[in-house]
C-alpha positions in Angstrom: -27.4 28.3 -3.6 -27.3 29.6 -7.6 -24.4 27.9 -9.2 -21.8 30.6 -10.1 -21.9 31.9 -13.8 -18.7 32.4 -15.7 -18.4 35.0 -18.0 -16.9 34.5 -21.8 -13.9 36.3 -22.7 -11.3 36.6 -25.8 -7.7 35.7 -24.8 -6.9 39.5 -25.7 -9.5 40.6 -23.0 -7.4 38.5 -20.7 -4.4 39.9 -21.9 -5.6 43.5 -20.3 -5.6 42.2 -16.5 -1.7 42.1 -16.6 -0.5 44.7 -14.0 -0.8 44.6 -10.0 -4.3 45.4 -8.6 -5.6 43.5 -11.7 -4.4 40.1 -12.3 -5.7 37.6 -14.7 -4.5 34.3 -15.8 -5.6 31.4 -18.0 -5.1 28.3 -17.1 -6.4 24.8 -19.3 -9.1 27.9 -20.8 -10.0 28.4 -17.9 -9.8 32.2 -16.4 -8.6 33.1 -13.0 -8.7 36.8 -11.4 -5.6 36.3 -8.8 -5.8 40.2 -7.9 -6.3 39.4 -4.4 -5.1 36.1 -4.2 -1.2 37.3 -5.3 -0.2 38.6 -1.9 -1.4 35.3 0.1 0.2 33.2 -3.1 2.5 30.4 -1.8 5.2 31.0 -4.2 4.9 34.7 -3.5 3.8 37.9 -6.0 6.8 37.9 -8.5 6.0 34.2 -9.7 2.1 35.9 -10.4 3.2 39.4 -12.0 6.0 37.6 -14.5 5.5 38.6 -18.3 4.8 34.8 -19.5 1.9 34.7 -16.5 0.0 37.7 -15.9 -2.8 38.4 -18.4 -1.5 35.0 -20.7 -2.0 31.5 -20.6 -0.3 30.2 -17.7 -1.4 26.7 -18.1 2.4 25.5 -18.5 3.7 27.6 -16.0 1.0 26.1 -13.9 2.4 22.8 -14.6 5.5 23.2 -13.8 4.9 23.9 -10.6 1.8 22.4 -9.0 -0.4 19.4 -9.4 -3.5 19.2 -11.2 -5.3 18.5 -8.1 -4.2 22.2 -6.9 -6.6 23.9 -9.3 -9.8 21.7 -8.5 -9.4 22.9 -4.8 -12.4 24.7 -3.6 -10.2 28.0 -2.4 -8.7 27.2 -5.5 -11.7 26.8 -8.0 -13.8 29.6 -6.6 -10.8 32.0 -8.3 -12.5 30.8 -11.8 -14.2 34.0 -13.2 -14.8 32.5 -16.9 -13.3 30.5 -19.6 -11.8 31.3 -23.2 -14.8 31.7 -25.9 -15.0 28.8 -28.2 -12.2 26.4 -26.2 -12.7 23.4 -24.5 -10.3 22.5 -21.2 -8.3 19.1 -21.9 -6.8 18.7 -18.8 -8.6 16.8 -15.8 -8.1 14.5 -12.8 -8.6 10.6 -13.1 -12.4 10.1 -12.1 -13.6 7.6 -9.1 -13.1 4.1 -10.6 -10.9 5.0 -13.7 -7.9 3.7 -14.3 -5.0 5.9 -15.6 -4.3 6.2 -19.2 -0.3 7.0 -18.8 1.2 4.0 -20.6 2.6 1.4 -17.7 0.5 3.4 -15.1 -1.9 -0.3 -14.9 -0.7 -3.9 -15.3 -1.1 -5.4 -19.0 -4.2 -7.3 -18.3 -5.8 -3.8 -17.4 -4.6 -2.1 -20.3 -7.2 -1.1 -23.4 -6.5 -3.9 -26.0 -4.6 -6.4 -24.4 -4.8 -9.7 -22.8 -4.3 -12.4 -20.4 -4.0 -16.0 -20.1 -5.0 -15.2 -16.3 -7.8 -12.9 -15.2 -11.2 -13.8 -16.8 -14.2 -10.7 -16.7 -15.1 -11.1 -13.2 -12.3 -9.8 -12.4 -12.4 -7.0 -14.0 -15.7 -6.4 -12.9 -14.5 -6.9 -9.5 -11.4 -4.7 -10.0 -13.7 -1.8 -11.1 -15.6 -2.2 -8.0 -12.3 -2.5 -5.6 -10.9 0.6 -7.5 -14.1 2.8 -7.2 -14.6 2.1 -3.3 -10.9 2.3 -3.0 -11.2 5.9 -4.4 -14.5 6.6 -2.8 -13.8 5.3 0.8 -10.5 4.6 1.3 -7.8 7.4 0.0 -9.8 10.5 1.3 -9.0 8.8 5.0 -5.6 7.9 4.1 -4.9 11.0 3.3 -5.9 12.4 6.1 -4.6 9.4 8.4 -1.0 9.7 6.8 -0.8 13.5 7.8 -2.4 13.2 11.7 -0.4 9.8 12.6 -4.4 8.4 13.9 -5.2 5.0 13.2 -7.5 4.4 10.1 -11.2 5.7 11.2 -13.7 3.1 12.3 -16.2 4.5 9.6 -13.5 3.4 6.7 -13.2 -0.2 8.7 -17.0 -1.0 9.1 -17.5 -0.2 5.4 -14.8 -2.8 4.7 -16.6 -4.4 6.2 -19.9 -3.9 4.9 -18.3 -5.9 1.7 -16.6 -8.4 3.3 -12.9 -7.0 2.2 -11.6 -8.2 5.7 -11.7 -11.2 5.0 -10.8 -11.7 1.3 -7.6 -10.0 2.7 -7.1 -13.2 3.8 -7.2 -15.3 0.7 -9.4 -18.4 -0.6 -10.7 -20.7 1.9 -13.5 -21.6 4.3 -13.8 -18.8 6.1 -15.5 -16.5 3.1 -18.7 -19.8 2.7 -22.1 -17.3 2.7 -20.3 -14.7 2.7 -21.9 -11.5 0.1 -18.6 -10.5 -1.8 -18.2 -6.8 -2.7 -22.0 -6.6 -3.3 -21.8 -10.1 -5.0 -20.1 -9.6 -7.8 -17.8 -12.4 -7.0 -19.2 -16.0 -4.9 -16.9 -17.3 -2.1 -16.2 -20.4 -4.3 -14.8 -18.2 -7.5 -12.7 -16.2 -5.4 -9.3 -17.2 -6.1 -5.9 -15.5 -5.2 -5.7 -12.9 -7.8 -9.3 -11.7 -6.6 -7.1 -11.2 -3.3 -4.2 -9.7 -5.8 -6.9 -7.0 -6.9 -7.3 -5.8 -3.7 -4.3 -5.7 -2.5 -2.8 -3.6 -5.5 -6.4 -1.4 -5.6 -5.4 -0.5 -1.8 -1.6 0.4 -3.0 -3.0 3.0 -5.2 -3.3 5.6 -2.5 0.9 5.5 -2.3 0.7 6.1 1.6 2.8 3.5 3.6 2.1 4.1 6.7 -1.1 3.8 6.2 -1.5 0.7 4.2 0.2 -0.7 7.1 -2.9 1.0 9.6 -5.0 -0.7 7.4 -5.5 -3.9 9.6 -1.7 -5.7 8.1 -1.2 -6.8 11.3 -4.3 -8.8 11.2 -3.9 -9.9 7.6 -0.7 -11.5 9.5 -2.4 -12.5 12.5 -5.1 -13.5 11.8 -4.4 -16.7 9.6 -2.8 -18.6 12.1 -6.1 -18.5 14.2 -8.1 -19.0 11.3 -6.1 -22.5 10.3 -5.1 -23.6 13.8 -7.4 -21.8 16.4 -9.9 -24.1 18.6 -13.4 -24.4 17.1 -14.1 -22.1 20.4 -11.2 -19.6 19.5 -12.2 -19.0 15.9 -16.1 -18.3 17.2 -15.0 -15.7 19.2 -12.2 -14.2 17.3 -12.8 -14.9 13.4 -16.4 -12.3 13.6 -14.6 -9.7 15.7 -11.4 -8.9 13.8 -14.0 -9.5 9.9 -16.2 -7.0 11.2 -13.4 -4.5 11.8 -14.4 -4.0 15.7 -11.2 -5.4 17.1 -7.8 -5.5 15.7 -5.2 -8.5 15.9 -1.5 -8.5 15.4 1.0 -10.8 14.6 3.8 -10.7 17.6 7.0 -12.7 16.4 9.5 -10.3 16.1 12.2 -9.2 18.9 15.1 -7.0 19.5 16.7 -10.5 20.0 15.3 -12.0 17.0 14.2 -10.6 13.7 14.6 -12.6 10.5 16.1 -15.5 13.1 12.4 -16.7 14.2 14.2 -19.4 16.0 16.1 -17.8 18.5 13.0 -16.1 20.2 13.4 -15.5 23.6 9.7 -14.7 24.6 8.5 -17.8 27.1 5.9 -19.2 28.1 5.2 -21.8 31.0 2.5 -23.3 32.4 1.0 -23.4 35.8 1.2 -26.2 38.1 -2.4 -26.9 37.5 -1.6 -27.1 33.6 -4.5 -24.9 33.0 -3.0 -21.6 32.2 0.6 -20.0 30.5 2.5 -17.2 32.2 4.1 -15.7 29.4 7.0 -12.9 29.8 9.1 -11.1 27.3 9.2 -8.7 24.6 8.2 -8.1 21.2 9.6 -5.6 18.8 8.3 -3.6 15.3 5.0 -5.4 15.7 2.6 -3.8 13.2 -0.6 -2.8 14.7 0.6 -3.2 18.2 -0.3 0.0 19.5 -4.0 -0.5 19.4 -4.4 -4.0 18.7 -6.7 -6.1 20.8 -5.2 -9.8 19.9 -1.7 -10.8 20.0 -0.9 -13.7 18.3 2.8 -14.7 20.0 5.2 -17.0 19.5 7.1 -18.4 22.7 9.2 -20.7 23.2 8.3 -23.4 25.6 9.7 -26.8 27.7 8.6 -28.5 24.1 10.1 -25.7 21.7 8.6 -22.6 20.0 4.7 -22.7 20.7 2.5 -19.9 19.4 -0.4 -18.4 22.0 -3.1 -15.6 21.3 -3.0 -13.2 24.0 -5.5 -10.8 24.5 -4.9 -7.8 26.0 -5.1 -6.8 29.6 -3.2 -7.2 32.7 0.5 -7.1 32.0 0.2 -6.6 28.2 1.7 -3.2 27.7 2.5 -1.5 24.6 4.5 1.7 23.6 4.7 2.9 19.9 8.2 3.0 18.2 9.3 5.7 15.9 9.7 4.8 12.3 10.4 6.6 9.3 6.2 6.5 8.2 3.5 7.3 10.0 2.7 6.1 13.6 -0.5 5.3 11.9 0.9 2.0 11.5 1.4 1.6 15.0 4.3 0.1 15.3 4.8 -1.1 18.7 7.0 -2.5 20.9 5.1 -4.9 23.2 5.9 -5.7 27.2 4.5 -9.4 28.3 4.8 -9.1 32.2 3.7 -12.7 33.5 0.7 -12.5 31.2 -1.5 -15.4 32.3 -3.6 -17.2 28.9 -5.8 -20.3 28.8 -3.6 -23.2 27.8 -6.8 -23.4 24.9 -5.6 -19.9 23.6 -2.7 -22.5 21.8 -2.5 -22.4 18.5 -1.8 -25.7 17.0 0.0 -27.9 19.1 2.7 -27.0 21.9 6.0 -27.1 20.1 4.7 -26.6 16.9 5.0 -23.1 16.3 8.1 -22.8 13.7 5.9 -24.7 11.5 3.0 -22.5 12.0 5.0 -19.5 11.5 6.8 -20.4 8.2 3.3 -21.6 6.6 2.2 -18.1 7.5 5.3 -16.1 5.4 4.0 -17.8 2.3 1.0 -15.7 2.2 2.7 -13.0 4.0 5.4 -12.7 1.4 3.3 -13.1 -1.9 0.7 -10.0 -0.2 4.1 -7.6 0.1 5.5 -8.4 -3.0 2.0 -7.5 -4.8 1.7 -3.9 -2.8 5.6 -3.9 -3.5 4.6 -4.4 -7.9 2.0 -2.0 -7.3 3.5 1.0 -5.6 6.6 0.8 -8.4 3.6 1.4 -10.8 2.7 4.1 -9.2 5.9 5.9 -9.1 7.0 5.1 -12.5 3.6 6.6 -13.6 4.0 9.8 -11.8 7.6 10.0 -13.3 6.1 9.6 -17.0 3.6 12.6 -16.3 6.5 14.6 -14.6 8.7 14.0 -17.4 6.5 15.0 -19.7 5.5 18.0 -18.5 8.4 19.5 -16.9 10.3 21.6 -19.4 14.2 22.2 -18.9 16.6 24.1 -21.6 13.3 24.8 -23.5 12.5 21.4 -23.9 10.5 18.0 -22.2 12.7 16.9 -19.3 11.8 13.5 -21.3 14.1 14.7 -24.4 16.8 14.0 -22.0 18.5 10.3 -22.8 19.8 9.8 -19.7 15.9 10.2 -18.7 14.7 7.9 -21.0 17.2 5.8 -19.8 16.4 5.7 -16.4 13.0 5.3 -17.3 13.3 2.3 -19.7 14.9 1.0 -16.4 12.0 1.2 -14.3 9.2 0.0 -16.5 11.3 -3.3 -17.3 11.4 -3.6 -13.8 7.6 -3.2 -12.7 6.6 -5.4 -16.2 9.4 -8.2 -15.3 7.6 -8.3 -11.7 4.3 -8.3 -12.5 4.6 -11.3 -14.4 6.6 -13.3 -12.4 3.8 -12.6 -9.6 0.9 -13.3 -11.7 3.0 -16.3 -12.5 3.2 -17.6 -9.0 -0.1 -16.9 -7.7 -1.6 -19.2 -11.1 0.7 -21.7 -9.2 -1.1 -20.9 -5.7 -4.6 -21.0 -7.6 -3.5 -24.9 -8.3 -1.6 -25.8 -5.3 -3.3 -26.8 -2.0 -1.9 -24.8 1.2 0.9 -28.1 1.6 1.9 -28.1 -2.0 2.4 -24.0 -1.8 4.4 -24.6 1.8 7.2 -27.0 -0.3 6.9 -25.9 -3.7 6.5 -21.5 -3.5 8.0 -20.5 -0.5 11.4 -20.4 -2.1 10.2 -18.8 -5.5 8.1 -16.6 -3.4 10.9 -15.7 -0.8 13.3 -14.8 -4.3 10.3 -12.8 -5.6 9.6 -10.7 -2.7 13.2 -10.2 -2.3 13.8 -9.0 -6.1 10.5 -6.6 -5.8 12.2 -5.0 -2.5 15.6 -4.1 -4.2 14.5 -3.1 -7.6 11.9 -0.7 -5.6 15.3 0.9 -3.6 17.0 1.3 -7.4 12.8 3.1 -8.9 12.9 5.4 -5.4 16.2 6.3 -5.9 15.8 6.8 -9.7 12.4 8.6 -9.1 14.2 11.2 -6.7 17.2 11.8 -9.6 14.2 12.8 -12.5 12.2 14.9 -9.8 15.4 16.6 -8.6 14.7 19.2 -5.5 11.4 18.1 -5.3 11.8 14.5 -4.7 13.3 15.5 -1.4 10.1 17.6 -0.6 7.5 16.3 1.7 4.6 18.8 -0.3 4.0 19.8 -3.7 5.1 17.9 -7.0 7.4 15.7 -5.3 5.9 14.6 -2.6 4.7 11.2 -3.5 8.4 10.4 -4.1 9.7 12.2 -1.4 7.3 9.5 0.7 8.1 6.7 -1.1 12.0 7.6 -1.2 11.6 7.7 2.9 9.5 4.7 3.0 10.6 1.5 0.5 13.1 0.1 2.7 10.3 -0.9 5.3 9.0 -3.6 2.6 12.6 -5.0 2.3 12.8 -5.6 5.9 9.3 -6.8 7.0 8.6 -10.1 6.3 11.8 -11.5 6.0 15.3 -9.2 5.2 16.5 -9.8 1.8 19.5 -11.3 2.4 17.4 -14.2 4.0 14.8 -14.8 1.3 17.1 -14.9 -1.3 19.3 -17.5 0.7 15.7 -18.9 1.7 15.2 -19.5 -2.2 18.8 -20.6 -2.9 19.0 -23.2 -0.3 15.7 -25.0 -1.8 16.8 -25.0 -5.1 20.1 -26.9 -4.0 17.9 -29.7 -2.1 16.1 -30.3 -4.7 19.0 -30.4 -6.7 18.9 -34.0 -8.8 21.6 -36.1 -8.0 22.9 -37.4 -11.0 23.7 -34.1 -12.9 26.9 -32.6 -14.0 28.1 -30.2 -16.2 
């Protein structure tokens, strides 16, 4: 098919296609014939036929009402008739792979010009390629995911994949050796834990909770602990299966008896009379993943104390999906164990260990929120800036406004205060081994997780204030801070409630309190 030609026109040939029956706008130079389109036009035919739209430049008008991505729309686009003799359009979207040029809209060490003591040109090479599959492969099906509540599509999995993101998801270690890393651009021996910090903040670009959260979380949580304390025989079976996106694994600690309180799980498990088997029974609660998850890693508590199983499921597993304020594309379940019968090999670690392999998980748990937590403010504070600065009000920038300014001063000293303190702990990660990381960070970690949480309530609820009506609207110019307005709290809860990390952090500070101090 013949690409369509557009014809050149003079702004005062324009200007005669002002009346009903023949409508013209510009937009950016470019020239729209809305004749037809008026009476099917969302905002309806006065917002079309007004004196500072039909026949002129609308492009502000435009603005102030829709996104850019509106106009690129194929029912959209195909309006376009021709374009203003002798002007170029300045306006466009952010191409596949780009980063944003809105000031704060990227982390200093992204940012044209400036430096850091901790990211070296591999990754940046690697964060181009993240970012251009992440646009590329990832947001079209989150965007689509988000809206129909379905679990992320198999086709966006496998190409994960394909590149081995699975399992960098899971940090460093021995489980990436021959691996090929995102086409090779990075060996399994250089990839460190901001390689994994790319990833997780490329993912968090798409703004979609819900279904970051799809996005295999539960096995980036479940996972681990049969990666570090799985049989030999285990880890054969289950490592390949959840890497190559074919089955999914969750991470089932959680009750309506016990949430932040791991020890007072009331899930058991007791073994047969032969010793061979566990007969586990109880109930889990806000498990991510759970709805269609294949694994469960559970934690029980047993004649020795809290022991942690993988269950698979089948007979007596039973799950049903719990409600939430983000999409059920999550899966958030709540899981039935009705005399579930497991190998006693399906342990994980030794019988009465399980506290201990629960808390080295958080660690690693915490730090991956806290860098989707950084990453998401970004995201909102650079929609702000672009709202700000296009929305006019009493003739004027919304961002003339002090009390604007003010609020966003706020938030940018909030996102650049976090992202440093994270890239600071994860250098410390990079030279800690996994017991150094378990006594030194998970204090620091547990205070910067909880800081990230609460200073993204105070952005959301800032975000809403500058947006106005339509940060309370699920569509149109709003709606990424509608979402992320309805969705924030979930990051303060998961993983550990504030209240708890923060006292987490306190209490280790006191014990390692030196005893001959005083003031």
């Amino acid at each position: 098919m013949a690409s369509k030609q557009f014809r050149s026109l003079t702004r005062e040939e324009v200007g005669k296609h002002n009346k009903d029956g023949d409508l013209w706008i510009i937009v950016d130079t470019k020239v729209y014939d809305v004749s037809r389109f008026k009476d099917v036009h969302p905002g309806g035919v006065s917002v079309l036929l007004d004196d500072d739209v039909a026949g002129q430049d609308a492009t502000e008008a435009f603005y102030g009402l829709h996104k850019h991505e509106v106009i690129i729309k194929p029912q959209y686009a195909r309006l376009q008739i021709g374009f203003i003799e002798g002007e170029q359009p300045t306006i466009r979207a952010r191409d596949v792979g780009e980063l944003s040029t809105v000031p704060y809209a990227e982390p200093t060490w992204l940012t044209p010009g400036c430096y850091s003591p901790y990211f070296t040109d591999n990754h940046r090479k690697f964060q181009k390629a993240v970012c251009k599959f992440n646009d590329e492969i990832i947001l079209p099906d989150a965007l689509a995911r988000e809206e129909d509540g379905k679990p992320p599509s198999q086709p966006v999995l496998e190409a994960m994949a394909k590149v081995n993101l699975h399992a960098m998801r899971m940090g460093p270690g021995k489980h990436l050796k021959g691996l090929e890393l995102m086409g090779g651009i990075v060996k399994p021996e250089q990839f460190d834990y901001f390689h994994e910090m790319i990833i997780t903040q490329e993912l968090g670009r798409a703004g979609k909770r819900g279904y970051a959260d799809g996005l295999m979380a539960g096995s980036l949580i479940g996972l681990p602990p049969v990666l570090n304390f799985g049989s030999e025989e285990i880890k054969k079976k289950v490592i390949p299966e959840v890497l190559s996106g074919q089955k999914l694994i969750c991470l089932a600690i959680s009750e309506a008896f016990a949430g932040s309180d791991v020890a007072g799980l009331k899930t058991t498990a007791r073994k047969t009379e032969d010793g061979k088997h566990w007969i586990i029974n109880g109930t889990k609660k806000w498990i991510t993943n759970g709805t269609y998850a294949h694994y469960f890693t559970v934690g029980c508590r047993t004649k020795n104390g809290l022991t942690v199983i993988l269950v698979e499921r089948g007979d007596g597993v039973e799950t049903k999906a719990i409600k939430t304020s983000y999409s059920p594309t999550a899966g958030t379940a709540y899981v039935t164990f009705d005399n579930v019968k497991v190998p006693v090999e399906n342990t994980l670690g030794k019988e009465g260990q399980g506290i201990f392999i629960m808390l080295s998980n958080f660690n690693h748990e915490r730090w991956v929120m806290a860098c989707a937590s950084v990453r998401s403010q970004r995201r909102i504070v650079e929609d702000c800036l672009k709202w700000t600065n296009q929305r006019k009000v009493f003739g004027k920038p919304l961002h003339s406004q002090a009390v604007i300014r003010s609020k966003l001063a706020a938030m940018i000293a909030r996102v650049e205060s976090l992202q440093s303190w994270l890239e600071m702990i994860t250098y410390q990660m990079n030279n800690m081994d996994y017991k150094q990381q378990a006594s030194k960070l998970a204090g620091p970690i547990g205070l910067l997780k909880m800081h990230a949480t609460r200073t993204a309530q105070l952005t959301a609820a800032d975000a809403v204030q500058i947006f106005g009506g339509r940060g309370i609207t699920r569509t149109g110019m709003g709606e990424q801070i509608e979402h992320y307005h309805r969705t924030v709290t979930f990051d303060s809860i998961l993983g550990g409630a504030e209240d708890v990390l923060g006292d987490l952090g306190v209490r280790q500070a006191i014990r390692n309190m030196p005893k001959n101090v005083r003031l």
